[in-house]
N, C-alpha and C positions, 0 to 999 in steps of 0.2 A: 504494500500500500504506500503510495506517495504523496507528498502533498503539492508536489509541482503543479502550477496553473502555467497555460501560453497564450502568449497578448499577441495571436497575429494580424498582420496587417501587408498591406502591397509592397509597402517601402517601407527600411527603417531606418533611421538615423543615429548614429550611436555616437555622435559629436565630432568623428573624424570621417570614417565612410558611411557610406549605402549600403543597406543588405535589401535585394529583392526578395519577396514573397519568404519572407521571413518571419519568427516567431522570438519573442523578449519570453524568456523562460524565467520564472519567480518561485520562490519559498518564503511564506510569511512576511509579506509583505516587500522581502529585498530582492533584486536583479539576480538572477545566477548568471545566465549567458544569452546567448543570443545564436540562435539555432534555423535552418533553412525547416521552412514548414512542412515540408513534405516527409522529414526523418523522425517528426516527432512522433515517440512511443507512445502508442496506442491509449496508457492509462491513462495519460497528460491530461488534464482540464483544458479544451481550448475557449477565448471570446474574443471572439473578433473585435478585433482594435479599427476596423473602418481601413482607409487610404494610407495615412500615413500615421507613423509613430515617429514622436522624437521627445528629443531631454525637454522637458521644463524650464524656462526661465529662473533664475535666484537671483532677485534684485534684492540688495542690501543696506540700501539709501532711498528711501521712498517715504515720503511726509505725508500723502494723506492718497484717498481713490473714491471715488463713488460722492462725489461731492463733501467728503466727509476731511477735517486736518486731523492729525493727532493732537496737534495744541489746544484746536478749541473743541474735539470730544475726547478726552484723557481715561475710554470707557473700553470693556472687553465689547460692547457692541459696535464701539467706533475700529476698534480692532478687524471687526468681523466685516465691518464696511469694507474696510481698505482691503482687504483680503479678496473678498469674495468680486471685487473690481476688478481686480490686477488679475484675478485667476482670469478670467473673460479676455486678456490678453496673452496668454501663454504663460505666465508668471505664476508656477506652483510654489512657492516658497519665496519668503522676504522677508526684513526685518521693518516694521513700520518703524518709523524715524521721530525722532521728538528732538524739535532743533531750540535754541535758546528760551525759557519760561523762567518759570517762578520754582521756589521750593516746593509748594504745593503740587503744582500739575505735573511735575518732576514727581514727587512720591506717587499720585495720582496714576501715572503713567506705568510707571513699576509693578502698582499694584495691579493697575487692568493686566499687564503686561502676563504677571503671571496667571492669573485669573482665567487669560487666554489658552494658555499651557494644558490648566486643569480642564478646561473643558473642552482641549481638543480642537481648537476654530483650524478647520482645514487650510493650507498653508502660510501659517504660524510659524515662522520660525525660531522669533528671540524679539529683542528689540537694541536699536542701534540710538544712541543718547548722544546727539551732536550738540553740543557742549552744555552748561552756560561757560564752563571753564577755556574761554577762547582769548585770542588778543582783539581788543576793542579795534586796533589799527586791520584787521582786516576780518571784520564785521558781517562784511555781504551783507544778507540777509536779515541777521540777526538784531537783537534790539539792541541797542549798546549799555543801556542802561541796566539791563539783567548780566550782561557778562559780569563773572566775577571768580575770584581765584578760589580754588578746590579749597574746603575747608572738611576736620575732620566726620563732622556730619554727613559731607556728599562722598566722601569716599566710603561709608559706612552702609551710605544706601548704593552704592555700585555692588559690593562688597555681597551684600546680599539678595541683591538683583540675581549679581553672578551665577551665587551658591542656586537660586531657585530656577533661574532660566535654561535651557539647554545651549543658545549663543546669547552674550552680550556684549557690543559692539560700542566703544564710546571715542568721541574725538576731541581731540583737547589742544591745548598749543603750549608751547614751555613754558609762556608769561605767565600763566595762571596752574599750572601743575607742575612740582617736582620731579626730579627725576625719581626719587625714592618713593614716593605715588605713585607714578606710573609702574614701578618695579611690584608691590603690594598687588596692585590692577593685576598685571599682568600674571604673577606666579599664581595667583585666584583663576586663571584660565581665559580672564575676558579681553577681547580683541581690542588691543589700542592701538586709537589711529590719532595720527599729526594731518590738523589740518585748521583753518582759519589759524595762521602762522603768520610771523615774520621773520622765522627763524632760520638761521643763517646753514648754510650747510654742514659745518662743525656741530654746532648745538640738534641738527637733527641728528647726525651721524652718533651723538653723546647718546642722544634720547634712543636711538634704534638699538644699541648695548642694554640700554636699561627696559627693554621690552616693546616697545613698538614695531607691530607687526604690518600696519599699513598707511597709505596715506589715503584720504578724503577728499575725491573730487581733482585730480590730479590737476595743474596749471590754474586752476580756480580760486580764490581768497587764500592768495598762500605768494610766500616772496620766489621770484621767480628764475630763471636759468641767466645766468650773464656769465661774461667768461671770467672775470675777477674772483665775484660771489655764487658761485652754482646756486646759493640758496638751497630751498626745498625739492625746488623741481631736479636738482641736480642733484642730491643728496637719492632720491627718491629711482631716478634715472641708472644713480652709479651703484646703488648698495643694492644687491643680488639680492638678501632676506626681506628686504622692503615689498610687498604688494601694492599697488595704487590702482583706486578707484579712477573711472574715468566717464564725462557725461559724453557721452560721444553721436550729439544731435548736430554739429555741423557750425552750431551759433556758441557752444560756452567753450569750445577748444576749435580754434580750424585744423580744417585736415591734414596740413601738412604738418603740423604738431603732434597730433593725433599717430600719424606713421611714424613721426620719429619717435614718440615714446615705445609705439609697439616693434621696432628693430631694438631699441634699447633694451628692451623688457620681454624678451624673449625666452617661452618656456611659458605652459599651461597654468593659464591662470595670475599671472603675473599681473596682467594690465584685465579688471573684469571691471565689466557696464554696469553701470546705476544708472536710473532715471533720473534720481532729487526730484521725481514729480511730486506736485504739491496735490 
């Protein structure tokens, strides 16, 4: 007796090639392999996948979907908003985004955040905390008046964000967080990113030692490549352990930046797409 099911379909796409008339073979829920339809053992559960099968999107910078923001619904149903939108675009997994607030909609958020967890809301991933801990000097987006420097309370509630989330993804910039902050972040498991920076390419390069695993929004609110100062983008471009986010619609990176970070950044998964849609 097996418990193997097969998703076939005409085409599949397994992120590098094509398999014709092929079959995604599964055990409890996870991938085994990927098998031509016609060889499959008789026991196999088959259900037709339709035309075409492929990977799901996993956007991990996304603020709000379905007319819904994180900021102003900090709720497991505003959660299920934005989910169940982004799923309508291909996007099976994401971390809804909660970009500069208050300490309120900051706990608020946490709390829906897990909330979501327990009950499941289908492609749920974690939640990604784009700051309040940023540099005022490049702001974007955010209020200036809410940035402010990590204090031991908000790493308290990172801390056990972490412990309850399966990812938690936060972005911070040195003016306002430690290196020894970020080291606590980081050996806790949750994904720290450098971004709304001014930070010089040394001081990122300090901060990628002390656990920084990616950057946010690549070329975006952040000090940028010169040939003196590499900055962030060059710090981000040169250090191999560095990941960077990138929006890659044509208007917040041009494409020739766009290619040159992905020759830089070569190797899967290196340079991966956000929307930042609101």
């Amino acid at each position: 007796m097996t418990d193997l099911k097969a998703l076939t379909a005409n085409r599949i796409f397994d992120g590098a090639d094509w398999h014709e008339n092929a079959a995604v073979v599964f055990s409890n829920g996870r991938i085994d392999h990927i098998q031509p339809s016609a060889s499959l053992a008789p026991e196999i559960e088959r259900i037709d996948g339709g035309e075409i099968i492929a990977p799901g999107f996993i956007d991990l910078q996304v603020n709000g979907g379905g007319g819904v923001l994180l900021n102003e619904e900090p709720t497991v149903e505003g959660i299920a908003t934005i989910c169940a939108a982004h799923a309508k675009f291909g996007t099976t997994a994401l971390l809804p985004t909660l970009i500069t607030d208050t300490p309120d909609i900051s706990a608020r958020t946490v709390a829906a955040g897990i909330d979501a967890k327990t009950r499941g809301i289908r492609g749920f991933l974690g939640l990604h905390l784009e700051g309040p801990h940023l540099s005022v000097a490049r702001k974007g987006a955010h209020d200036p008046t809410l940035i402010r420097p990590m204090e031991d309370r908000d790493l308290d509630l990172m801390l056990s964000c972490g412990r309850a989330l399966d990812v938690l993804m936060v972005t911070i910039a040195p003016e306002s967080v430690t290196q020894e902050q970020v080291t606590k972040l980081a050996d806790a498991g949750i994904i720290v990113s450098l971004g709304h920076t001014e930070a010089s390419y040394d001081t990122a390069a300090a901060y990628s030692k002390a656990g920084i695993r990616t950057v946010t929004h690549l070329f975006n609110a952040m000090s940028p490549l010169g040939h003196r100062e590499p900055g962030l983008v060059g710090a981000a471009l040169d250090t191999g352990a560095l990941y960077a986010g990138l929006i890659a619609d044509g208007i917040h990176v041009h494409p020739a930046a766009m290619g040159a970070a992905l020759r830089a950044k070569a190797g899967p998964g290196k340079i991966f797409l956000v929307t930042d849609a609101m």
